[in-house]
N, C-alpha and C positions, 0 to 999 in steps of 0.2 A: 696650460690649464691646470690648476691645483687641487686635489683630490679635497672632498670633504675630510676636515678633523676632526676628530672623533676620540675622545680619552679613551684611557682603558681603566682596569677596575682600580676604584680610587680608593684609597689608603683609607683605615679607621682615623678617627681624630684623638687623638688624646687630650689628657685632663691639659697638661702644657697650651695645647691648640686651641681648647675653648676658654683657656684664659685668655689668648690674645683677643678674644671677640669681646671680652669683657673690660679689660686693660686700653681697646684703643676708645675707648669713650672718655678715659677719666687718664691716663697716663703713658701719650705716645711712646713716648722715648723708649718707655720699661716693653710695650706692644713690641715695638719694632726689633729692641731684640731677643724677645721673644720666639715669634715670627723667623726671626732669622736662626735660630737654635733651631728647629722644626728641620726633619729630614727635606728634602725637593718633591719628593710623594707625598704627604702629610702637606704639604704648602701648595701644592696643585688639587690636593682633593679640597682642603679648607675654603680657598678661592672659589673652589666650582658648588660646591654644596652650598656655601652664604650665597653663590648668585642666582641661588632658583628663587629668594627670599626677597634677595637683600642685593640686587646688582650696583649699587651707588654702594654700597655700604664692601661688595665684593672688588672695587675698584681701590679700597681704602687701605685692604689690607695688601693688595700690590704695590702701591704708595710707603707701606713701610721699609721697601727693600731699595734698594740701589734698582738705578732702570735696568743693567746688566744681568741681576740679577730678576727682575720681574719680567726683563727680557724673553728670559729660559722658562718661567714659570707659564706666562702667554703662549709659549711655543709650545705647550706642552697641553693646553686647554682644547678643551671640542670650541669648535666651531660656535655651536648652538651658545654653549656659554658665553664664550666672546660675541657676540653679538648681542644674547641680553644685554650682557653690561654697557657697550654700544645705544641700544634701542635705549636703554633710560636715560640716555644725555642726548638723544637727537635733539635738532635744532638745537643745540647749545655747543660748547668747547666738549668737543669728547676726549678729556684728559687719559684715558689707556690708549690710545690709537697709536701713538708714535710706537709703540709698543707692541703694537699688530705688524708681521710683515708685509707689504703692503700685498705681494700676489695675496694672500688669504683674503685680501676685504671683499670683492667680488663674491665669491662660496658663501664669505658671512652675511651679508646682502642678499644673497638669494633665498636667505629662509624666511628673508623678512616676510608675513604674509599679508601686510598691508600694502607693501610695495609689489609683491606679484600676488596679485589672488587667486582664488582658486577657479575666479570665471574666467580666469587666461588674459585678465588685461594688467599691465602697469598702471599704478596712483602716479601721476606726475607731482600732486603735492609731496607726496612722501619722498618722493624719488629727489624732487626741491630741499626739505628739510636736511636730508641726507647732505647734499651739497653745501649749504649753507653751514651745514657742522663740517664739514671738510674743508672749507674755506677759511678757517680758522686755524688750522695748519701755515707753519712757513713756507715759503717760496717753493722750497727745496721737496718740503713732505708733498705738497701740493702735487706737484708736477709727477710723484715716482706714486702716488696714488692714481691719478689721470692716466695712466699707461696701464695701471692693470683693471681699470674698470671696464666696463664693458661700453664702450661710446655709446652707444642707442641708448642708453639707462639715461645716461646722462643729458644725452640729446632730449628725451622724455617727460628729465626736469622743466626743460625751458621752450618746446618745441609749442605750447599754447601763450605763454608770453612774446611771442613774435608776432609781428607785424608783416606777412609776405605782400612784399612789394605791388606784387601784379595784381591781388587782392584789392588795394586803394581806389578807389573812387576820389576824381578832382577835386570832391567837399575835404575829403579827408588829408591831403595834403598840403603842405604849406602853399602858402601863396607865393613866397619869393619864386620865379623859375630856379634859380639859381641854386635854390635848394630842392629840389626834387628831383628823387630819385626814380631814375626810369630802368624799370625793367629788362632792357636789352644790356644796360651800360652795367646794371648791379649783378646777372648773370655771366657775363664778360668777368667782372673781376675774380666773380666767386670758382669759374672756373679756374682761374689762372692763380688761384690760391690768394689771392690781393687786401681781400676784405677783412676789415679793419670795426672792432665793435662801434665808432663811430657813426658806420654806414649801415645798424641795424637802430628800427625803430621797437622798442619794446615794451611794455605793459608797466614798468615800472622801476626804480633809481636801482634796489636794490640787484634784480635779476643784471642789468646794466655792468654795474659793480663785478659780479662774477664772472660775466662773459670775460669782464676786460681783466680780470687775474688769468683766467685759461690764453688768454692771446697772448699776455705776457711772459706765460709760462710756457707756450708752445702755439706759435701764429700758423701751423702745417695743421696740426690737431684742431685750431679755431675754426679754421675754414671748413675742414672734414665735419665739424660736431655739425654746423651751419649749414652746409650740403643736404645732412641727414635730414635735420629740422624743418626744414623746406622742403623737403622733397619725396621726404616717406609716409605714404599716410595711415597706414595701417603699425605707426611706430610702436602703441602701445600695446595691442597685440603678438606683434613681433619679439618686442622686448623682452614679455609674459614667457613665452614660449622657448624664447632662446635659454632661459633661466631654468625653466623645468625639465629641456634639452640636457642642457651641462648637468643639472642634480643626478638625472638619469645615468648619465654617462657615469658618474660618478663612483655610485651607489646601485645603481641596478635598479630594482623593482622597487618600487618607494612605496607600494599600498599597504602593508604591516607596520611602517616606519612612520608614515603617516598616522596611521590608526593609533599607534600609541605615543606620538608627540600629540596630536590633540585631547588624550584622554589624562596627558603629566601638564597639559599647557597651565601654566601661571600667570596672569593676568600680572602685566607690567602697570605698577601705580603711576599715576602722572608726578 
């Protein structure tokens, strides 16, 4: 489990620094090396100070560096920051992500407060959008993200777009025999790790689509997610709790830390 990050006191910006904020609207090229003239402290405070404002516009000026180097600048961000910038690409391509190490995304996740709130349940919408921006990743990002997530989150997405089996009523099942799936035979596979997104019925093409990138990228982890989904019912609860669990662990007493992230919070534009 990875400790929250947390910067430390971030550099003045210089006249140099607030020209590249002015520089990347009308003349990348002269931004970029700019930007790159800028000590590694001066480029991590600039980053994090445009993302209380500015997080698509704080993604742009990490964009002017070599990844290598935006690499270093990321690893060197709080949490909370990386995560803004994150929260204002959900549901979309979150182009800083490959750039996040992936243990980190879970921690940055966890501050989300729409995805845990503070009446102790998981959004499964949110916890969905999150996915659906992660699915946007290749094969490879996919899979080394899926490992450090917390499955229940995950499960959480997709655990009210299922269909459980033993749930169906005969109106609700095809009519062919041949197609219906009986409960004894789909518990059977599912224990034996067997089941294949073919053999789930779900709410819709999309959620469909994802399962079966998780299967491709790991059929051990498919089955396990699928387990959960089915079988936990108090999952969004659980989820909630496991998250403000790990923060605690993390961080200790979170009631002043609280109090004053709600009273800096900056309302993310659509």
């Amino acid at each position: 489990m990875s400790n929250i990050h947390q910067e430390t006191l971030l550099a003045p910006i210089s006249e140099d620094g607030k020209r590249v904020l002015d520089l990347i609207k009308t003349n990348r090229r002269e931004a970029s090396a700019l930007m790159e003239s800028l000590s590694r402290e001066e480029q991590v405070s600039l980053v994090s100070r445009h993302a209380i404002k500015d997080p698509k516009g704080a993604q742009e000026l990490l964009f002017l560096l070599d990844d290598e180097q935006s690499k270093t600048i990321v690893d060197a961000l709080g949490d909370r920051t990386v995560f803004r910038i994150m929260k204002s690409q959900s549901s979309t391509h979150i182009g800083v992500l490959p750039l996040v190490r992936p243990e980190r995304v879970q921690s940055i996740l966890d501050l989300d407060q729409e995805l845990f709130s503070s009446k102790g349940t998981t959004d499964p919408t949110t916890a969905y959008h999150w996915m659906v921006s992660f699915l946007e990743e290749d094969e490879s990002e996919f899979s080394k993200l899926l490992l450090h997530l917390d499955i229940r989150v995950v499960a959480s997405a997709f655990q009210d777009k299922i269909v459980k089996p033993w749930t169906q009523t005969p109106s609700d099942s095809l009519e062919e025999e041949e197609d219906l799936s009986f409960p004894a035979d789909f518990l059977i596979r599912l224990d034996r790790g067997e089941l294949k997104p073919e053999d789930l019925e779900v709410t819709d093409e999309e959620t469909l689509d994802i399962l079966t990138k998780i299967y491709l990228a790991d059929p051990v982890y498919f089955n396990e997610l699928v387990s959960i989904m089915l079988r936990e019912e108090d999952l969004k609860q659980r989820t909630a709790e496991d998250a403000f669990d790990r923060i605690h662990q993390q961080v200790g007493d979170m009631t002043s830390i609280t109090e004053e992230a709600e009273d800096m919070f900056v309302p993310l534009e659509e």
